[in-house]
Every structure is written in C-alpha cells, then in structure tokens.
C-alpha positions as CSV (number, residue, x, y, z in Angstrom):
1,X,232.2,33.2,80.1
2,X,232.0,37.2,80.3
3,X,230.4,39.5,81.9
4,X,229.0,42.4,79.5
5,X,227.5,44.8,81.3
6,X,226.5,45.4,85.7
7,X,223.7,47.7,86.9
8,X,224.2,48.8,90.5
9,X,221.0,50.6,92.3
10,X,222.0,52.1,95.9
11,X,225.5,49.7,96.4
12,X,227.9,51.9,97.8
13,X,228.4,55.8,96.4
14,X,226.5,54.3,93.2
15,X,222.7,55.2,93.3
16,X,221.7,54.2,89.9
17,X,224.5,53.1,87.7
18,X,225.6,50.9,84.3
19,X,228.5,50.1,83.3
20,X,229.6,47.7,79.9
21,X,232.5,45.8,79.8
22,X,234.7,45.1,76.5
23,X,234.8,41.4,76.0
24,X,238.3,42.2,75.9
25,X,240.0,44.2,78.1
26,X,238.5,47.5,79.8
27,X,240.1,49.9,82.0
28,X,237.9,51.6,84.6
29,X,240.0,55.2,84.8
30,X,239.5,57.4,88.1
31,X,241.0,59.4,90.8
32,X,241.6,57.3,94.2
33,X,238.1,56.9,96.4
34,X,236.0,57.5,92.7
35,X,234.2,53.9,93.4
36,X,236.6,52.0,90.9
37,X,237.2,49.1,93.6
38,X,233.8,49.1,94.3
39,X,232.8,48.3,90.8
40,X,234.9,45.6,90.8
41,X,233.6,44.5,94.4
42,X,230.3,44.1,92.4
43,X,231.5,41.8,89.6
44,X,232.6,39.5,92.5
45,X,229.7,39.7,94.6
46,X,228.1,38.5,91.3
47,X,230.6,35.7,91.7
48,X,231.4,34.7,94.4
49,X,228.0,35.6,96.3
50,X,229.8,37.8,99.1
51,X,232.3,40.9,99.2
52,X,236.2,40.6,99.6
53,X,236.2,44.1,101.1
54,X,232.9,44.0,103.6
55,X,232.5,42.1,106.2
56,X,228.8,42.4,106.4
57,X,227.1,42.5,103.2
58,X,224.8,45.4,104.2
59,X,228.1,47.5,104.3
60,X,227.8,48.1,100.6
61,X,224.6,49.2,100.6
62,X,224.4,53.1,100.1
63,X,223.6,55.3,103.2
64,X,220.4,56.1,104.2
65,X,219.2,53.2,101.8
66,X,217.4,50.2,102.6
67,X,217.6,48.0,99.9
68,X,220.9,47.5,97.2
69,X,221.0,45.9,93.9
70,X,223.7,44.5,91.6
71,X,222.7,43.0,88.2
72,X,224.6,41.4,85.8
73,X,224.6,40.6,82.5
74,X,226.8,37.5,81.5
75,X,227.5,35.6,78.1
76,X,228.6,31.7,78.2
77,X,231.0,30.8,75.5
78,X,227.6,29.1,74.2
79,X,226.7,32.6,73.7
80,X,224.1,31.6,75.8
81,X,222.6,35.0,78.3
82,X,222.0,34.9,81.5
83,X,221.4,37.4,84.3
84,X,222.4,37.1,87.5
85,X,221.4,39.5,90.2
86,X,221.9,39.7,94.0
87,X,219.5,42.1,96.5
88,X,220.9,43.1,99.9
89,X,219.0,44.7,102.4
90,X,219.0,46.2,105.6
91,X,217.3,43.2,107.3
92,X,213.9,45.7,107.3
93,X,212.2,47.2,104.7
94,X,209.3,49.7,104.1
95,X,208.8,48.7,108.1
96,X,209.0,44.8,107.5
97,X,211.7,42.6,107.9
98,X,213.3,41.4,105.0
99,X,216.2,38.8,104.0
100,X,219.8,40.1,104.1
101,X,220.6,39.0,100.9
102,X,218.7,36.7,97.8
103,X,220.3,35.7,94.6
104,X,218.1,35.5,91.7
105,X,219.1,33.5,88.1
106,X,217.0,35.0,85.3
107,X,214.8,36.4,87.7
108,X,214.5,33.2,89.8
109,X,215.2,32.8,93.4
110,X,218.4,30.5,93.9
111,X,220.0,29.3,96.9
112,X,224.0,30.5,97.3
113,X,225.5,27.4,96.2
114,X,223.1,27.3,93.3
115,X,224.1,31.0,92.1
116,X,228.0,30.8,92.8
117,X,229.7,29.4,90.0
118,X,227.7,31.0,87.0
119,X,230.1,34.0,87.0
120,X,234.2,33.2,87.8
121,X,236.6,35.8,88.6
122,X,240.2,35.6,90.2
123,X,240.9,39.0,91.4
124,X,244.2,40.7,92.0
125,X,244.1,43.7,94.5
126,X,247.1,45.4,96.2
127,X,245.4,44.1,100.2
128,X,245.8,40.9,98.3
129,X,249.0,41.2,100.3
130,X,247.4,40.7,103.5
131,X,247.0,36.8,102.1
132,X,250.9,36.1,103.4
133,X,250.6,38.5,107.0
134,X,247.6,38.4,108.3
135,X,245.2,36.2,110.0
136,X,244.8,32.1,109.4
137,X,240.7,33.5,108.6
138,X,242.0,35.5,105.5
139,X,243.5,32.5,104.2
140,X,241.0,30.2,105.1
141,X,238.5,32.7,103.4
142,X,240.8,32.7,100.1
143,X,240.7,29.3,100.0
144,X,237.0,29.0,99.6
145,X,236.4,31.4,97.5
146,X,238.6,29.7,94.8
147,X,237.0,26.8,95.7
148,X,233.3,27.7,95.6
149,X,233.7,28.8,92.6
150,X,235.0,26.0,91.0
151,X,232.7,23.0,93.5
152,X,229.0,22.7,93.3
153,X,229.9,19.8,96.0
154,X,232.7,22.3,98.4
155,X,229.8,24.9,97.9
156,X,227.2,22.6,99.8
157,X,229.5,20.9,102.5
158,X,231.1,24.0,103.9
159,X,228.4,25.3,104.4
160,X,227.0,21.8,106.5
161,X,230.7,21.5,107.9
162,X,230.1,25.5,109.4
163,X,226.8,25.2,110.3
164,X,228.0,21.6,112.3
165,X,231.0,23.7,114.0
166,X,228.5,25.9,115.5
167,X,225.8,23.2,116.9
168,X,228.4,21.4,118.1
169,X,230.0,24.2,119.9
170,X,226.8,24.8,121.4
171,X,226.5,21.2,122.6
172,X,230.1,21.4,124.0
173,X,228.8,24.6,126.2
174,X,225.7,22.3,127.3
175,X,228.0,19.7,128.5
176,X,230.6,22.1,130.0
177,X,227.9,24.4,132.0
178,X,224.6,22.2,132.5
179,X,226.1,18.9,132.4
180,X,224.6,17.5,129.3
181,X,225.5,13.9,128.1
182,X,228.5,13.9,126.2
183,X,226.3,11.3,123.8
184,X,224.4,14.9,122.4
185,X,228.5,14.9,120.3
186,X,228.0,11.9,118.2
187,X,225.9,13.3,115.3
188,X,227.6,16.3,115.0
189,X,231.4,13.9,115.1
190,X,230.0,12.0,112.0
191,X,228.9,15.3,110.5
192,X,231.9,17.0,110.7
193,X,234.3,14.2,110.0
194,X,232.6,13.6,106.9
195,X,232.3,17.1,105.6
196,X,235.8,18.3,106.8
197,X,237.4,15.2,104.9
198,X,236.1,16.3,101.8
199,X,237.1,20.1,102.7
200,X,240.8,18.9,103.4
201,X,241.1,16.6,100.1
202,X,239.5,19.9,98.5
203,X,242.2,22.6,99.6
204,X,245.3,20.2,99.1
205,X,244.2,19.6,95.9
206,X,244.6,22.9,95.2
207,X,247.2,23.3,96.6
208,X,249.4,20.4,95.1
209,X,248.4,22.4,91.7
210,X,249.5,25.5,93.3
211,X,253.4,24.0,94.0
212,X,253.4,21.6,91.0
213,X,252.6,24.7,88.5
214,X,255.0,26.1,86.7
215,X,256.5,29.3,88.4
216,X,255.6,31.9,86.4
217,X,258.1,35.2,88.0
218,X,261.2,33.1,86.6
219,X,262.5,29.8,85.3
220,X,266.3,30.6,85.6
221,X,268.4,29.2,87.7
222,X,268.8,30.2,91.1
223,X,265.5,32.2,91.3
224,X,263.4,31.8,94.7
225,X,261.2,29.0,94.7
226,X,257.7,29.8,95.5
227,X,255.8,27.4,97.5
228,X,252.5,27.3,99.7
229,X,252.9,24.6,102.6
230,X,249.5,23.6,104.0
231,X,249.5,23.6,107.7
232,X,246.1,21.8,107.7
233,X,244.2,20.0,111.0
234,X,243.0,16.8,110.4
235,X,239.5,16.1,111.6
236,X,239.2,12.3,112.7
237,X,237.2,10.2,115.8
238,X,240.8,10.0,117.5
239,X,241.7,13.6,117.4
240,X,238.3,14.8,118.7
241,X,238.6,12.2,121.6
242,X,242.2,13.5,122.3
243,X,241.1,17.0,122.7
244,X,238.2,16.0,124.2
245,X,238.5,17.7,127.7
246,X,239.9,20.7,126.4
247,X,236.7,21.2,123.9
248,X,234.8,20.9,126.7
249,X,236.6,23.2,129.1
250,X,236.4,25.9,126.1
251,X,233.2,25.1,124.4
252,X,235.1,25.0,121.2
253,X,235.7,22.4,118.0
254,X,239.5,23.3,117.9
255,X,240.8,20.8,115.3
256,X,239.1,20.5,112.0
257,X,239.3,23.1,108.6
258,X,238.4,25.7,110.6
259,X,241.5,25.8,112.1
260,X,243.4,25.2,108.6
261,X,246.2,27.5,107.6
262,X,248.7,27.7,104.8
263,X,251.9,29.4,105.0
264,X,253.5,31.4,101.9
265,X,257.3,30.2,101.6
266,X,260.4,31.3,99.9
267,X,263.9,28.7,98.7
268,X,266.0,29.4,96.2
269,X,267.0,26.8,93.7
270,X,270.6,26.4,94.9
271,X,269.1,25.6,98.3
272,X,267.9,22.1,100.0
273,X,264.6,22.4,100.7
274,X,262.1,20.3,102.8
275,X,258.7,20.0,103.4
276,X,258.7,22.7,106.1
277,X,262.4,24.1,106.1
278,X,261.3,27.0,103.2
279,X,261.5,30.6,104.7
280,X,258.5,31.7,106.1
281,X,257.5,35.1,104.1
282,X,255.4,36.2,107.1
283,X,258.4,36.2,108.9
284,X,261.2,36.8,106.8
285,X,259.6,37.9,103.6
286,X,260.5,41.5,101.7
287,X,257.3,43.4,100.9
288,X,258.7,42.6,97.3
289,X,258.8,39.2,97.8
290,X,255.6,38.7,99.1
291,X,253.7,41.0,96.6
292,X,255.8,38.6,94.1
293,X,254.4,35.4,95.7
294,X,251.0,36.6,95.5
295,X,251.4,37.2,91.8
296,X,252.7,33.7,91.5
297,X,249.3,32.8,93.3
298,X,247.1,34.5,91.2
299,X,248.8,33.6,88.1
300,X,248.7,30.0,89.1
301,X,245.0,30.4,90.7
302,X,243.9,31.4,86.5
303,X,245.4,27.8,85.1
304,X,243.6,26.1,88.0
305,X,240.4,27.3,87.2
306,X,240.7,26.8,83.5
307,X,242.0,23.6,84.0
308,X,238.8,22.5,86.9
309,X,236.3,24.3,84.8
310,X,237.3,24.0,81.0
311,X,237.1,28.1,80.6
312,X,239.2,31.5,81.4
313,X,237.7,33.4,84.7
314,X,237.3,37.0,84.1
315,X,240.5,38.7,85.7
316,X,239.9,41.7,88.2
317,X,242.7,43.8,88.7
318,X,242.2,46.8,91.0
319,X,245.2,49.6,90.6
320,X,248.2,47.0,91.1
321,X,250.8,47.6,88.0
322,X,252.0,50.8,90.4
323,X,253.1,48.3,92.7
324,X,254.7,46.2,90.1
325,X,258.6,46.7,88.6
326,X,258.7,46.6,84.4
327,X,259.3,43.1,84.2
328,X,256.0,42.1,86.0
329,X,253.9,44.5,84.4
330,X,255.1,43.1,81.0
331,X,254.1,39.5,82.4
332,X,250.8,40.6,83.8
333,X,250.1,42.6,80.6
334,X,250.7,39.3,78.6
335,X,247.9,37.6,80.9
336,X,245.3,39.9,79.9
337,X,245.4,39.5,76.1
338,X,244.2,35.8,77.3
339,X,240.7,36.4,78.9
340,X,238.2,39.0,79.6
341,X,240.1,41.7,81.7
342,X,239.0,44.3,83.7
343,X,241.4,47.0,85.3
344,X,241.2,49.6,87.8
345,X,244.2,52.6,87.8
346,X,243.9,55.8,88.2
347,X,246.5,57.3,85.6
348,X,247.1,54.9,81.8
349,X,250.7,55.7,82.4
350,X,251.1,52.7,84.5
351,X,249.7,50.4,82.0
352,X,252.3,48.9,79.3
353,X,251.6,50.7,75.8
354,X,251.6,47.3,74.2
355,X,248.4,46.5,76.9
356,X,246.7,49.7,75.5
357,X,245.9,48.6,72.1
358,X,242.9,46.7,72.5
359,X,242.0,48.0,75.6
360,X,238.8,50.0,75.9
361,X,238.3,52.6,78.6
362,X,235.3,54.2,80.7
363,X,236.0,57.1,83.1
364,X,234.3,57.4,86.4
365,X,234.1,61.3,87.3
C-alpha cells in the first residue's frame, strides 16, 4: 500500500494544506520547527488512529480553531483507492458539543479498530530513543501500535482489556471505601484474564520475531548482540487472589499488561548470555548503542509487518541520518529503495548521494 497524497485543514501550523508523495521515495526539505514532523505526525494519525508526539489529540489542532482535518489518499497494491480521513475537535463546536475525534473510510463513519490498519507505517524518529530510557508506558504504547496495526483482533481486545482495568479499579475503590462485596470482582477477573492472555501471547510473539531476526547492524563476529527481554505480568485467577489485599488497599489492578515492560539489552557474541544476564542499555547503554538498538528495532519491526500482513509499510523517517555514522546511513539508505519512503531533513547533505537518485523532493518554506 501507499499513501499518495494528505490534505491537512487547521492540524497544527497547517491551515489548508496538500501535500503528494512519490510512490517512491520523497524528502520533505525544511529548516527545524517548519512543520516537517508534523506532516509525518499526520500520515500516522492516518494509521495508527492517534499521535506519537500529542498526548491529547486536540493538541494538533491549530490555535484558535475548533475543528482539524487530515485526509488521505491511499492506493492498495490492487490499485484499489481509498480515502481515509480523521476529524478532531475541540469537544464543542459552533456552541455544541461535538466528538473528540471520528474516523471516516470513503466518507463513512468507522469505529477505531475498523479504520486502523488500512494505512501501515513504521516510523523512525530521533525521540525514538526514549523507547530504551524512559517510562514502562512508552514501551507499552510502542508495543500496541505495532500491534494494532497488524491485529483486527489486538485492536478490539485492548481496548475491552483497558476499558476492564478501569471498572474494575473502580469496583476495587467500592470495596476499599464503602465496603462493597468483593463478588462485584468476578466479571471483570474473567474479562481481564481473557483479554490480557491474548495481549501477552500477542507482544511475545512479537517479540520472539524481534530476537529470532536476523541482526541487521552486523553479522561479524564479536558484534553486540541485540536483544529485547520481555519483563511481562501474567494475568491469571491465582495472581489476582495473591495480590488481592493489596488491590484493595490501593484501588488498583497491579498485575496484568498494563503493567508489561520490555527491557532493550546488549551481549556480545564472545559472551555467555542468559535469559536476563544481557546488559541493560537503560543502565549501561552508550547513547550510540542505544540509538543502534533502536535501528535494529525498526529495521526488524519492517520484516515483521511484511511478514504478518503480506505487504511493505510505508517508512517515516523524521531528520535521523544526522544522528547516524556512514555505515548506518548506507544501511538505512538501502532500506528505502524497498518500500514507499518518506523523509524529513533539513539540509540533502545528510542523505547518501546513491539515496538521491530516485528520490523526489517538496520544500516547506
């Protein structure tokens, strides 16, 4: 699939704006804070039905607007057309209130997990970092947004398994302040057992492809090792009944895939290596070594979709070959020749020339 051209109407700095994409590769070409992140924050909104940079949609929306648009024009490798298109608002408009967001398919109102999936990007992004030091939530939130993309059937059930964390959380402050029957837990045990089995099974999956892949920064020996080690909590009748009394106490689910984690490690081949013995690059990680295991991630995240799906996502990469030596530039430059591209940078000089030949390029001011 590719995505040929995205109107924007009031989302961010952009009041009324096209842009058409190469089926190729295109490089969008502008000084820093010209809105070339943002462009590509659209093309994944169209994906993945929310932001990677906002953490409430109405953020992108342009100031003093009430209603933003993003519509996009996508060709299957049918060559069949199809338009997808997501409004965010304010929550009122023209004085009445409104819905936050709605996702239309050819003009047809779709629920989220019916409009994810049409469009599938893997983006590449220098806070992409972050992944490796920051919070368990970024990681959880990576995880399903590789996920939704690729799972009608994750799409549906984390949304059940979330909406089940919060009405049971609310039953375990019933219990804990009012003294409500404990019996008020059952439905929402079954719920969430069921629907955070399938989430666990879901994420090792992937991640079992992740470490089985091939490493792509280096095949010679004694090369680090990348690896992701899932730090997962198991949802099951016996650990909710052992953690029973604390739950209560806090009026908290705290074990289940909300709590999930994954940990970015590090061995090198000369060294013995167990499940949890690799070196933690959180911890003891070089900024080059984690930007490197990220690449390994994304380059690995591209076969995993091809493989789930049967097609090439459309790759996003917003202004990273500065942050990348020769050697890495040359690898990620030989990615792009493989599926539609779309780069951000604000000076060609950091592209490889042999990247620049079929490359076509459109200038934001």
């Amino acid at each position: 699939m590719i995505i040929r051209k995205v109107e924007l109407s009031n989302f961010r700095q952009y009041k009324k704006k096209s842009f058409v994409f190469s089926p190729k590769s295109t490089v969008i070409l502008g000084e820093n804070a010209s809105g070339k992140t943002n462009l590509l924050e659209s093309v994944f909104i169209l994906a993945a039905g929310g932001s990677f940079k906002a953490d409430q949609d109405r953020e992108t929306i342009s100031f003093t607007s009430e209603v933003g648009r993003i519509k996009g024009d996508i060709m299957s490798r049918t060559n069949e057309k199809t338009i997808l298109e997501v409004v965010l608002s304010q929550g009122i408009v023209l004085g009445q209130p409104s819905p936050m967001k709605r996702y239309l398919v050819n003009g047809v109102g779709k629920r989220v997990v019916d409009f994810v999936g049409r469009l599938i990007v893997v983006l590449f992004w220098p806070q992409d970092l972050e992944l490796v030091t920051d919070s368990p939530g970024k990681r959880r939130r990576y995880l399903d947004f590789v996920l939704m993309q690729t799972d009608r059937e994750y799409r549906r059930t984390l949304r059940s398994y979330e909406k089940g964390v919060r009405q049971r959380n609310k039953v375990l402050e019933a219990i804990r302040d009012r003294g409500a029957e404990r019996k008020q837990l059952l439905f929402w045990d079954q719920l969430l057992i069921k629907s955070g089995s399938y989430i666990t099974k879901k994420r090792e999956e992937y991640i079992s492809f992740i470490n089985r892949h091939s490493n792509p920064s280096s095949k010679d020996e004694g090369i680090p090792k990348y690896e992701i080690y899932y730090d997962k909590s198991t949802i099951s009748e016996v650990r909710l009944n052992q953690y029973s009394e604390e739950e209560i106490a806090a009026a908290v689910t705290l074990v289940g895939p909300h709590r999930d984690d994954i940990k970015f490690q590090i061995t090198s081949n000369k060294e013995q290596k167990t499940e949890e013995t690799g070196r933690d690059l959180s911890l003891y990680g070089s900024r080059g070594e984690q930007r490197l295991a990220i690449l390994w991630l994304k380059l690995n995240e591209l076969a995993y979709i091809e493989k789930t799906v049967g097609e090439k996502p459309v790759l996003l990469l917003d202004d990273i070959f500065s942050e990348l030596d020769e050697k890495h530039r040359k690898l990620i430059s030989s990615v792009t020749i493989q599926q539609q591209t779309i780069i951000t940078t604000t000076d060609l000089h950091h592209l490889e020339k042999e990247s620049l030949k079929d490359i076509e390029v459109v200038r934001i001011p």
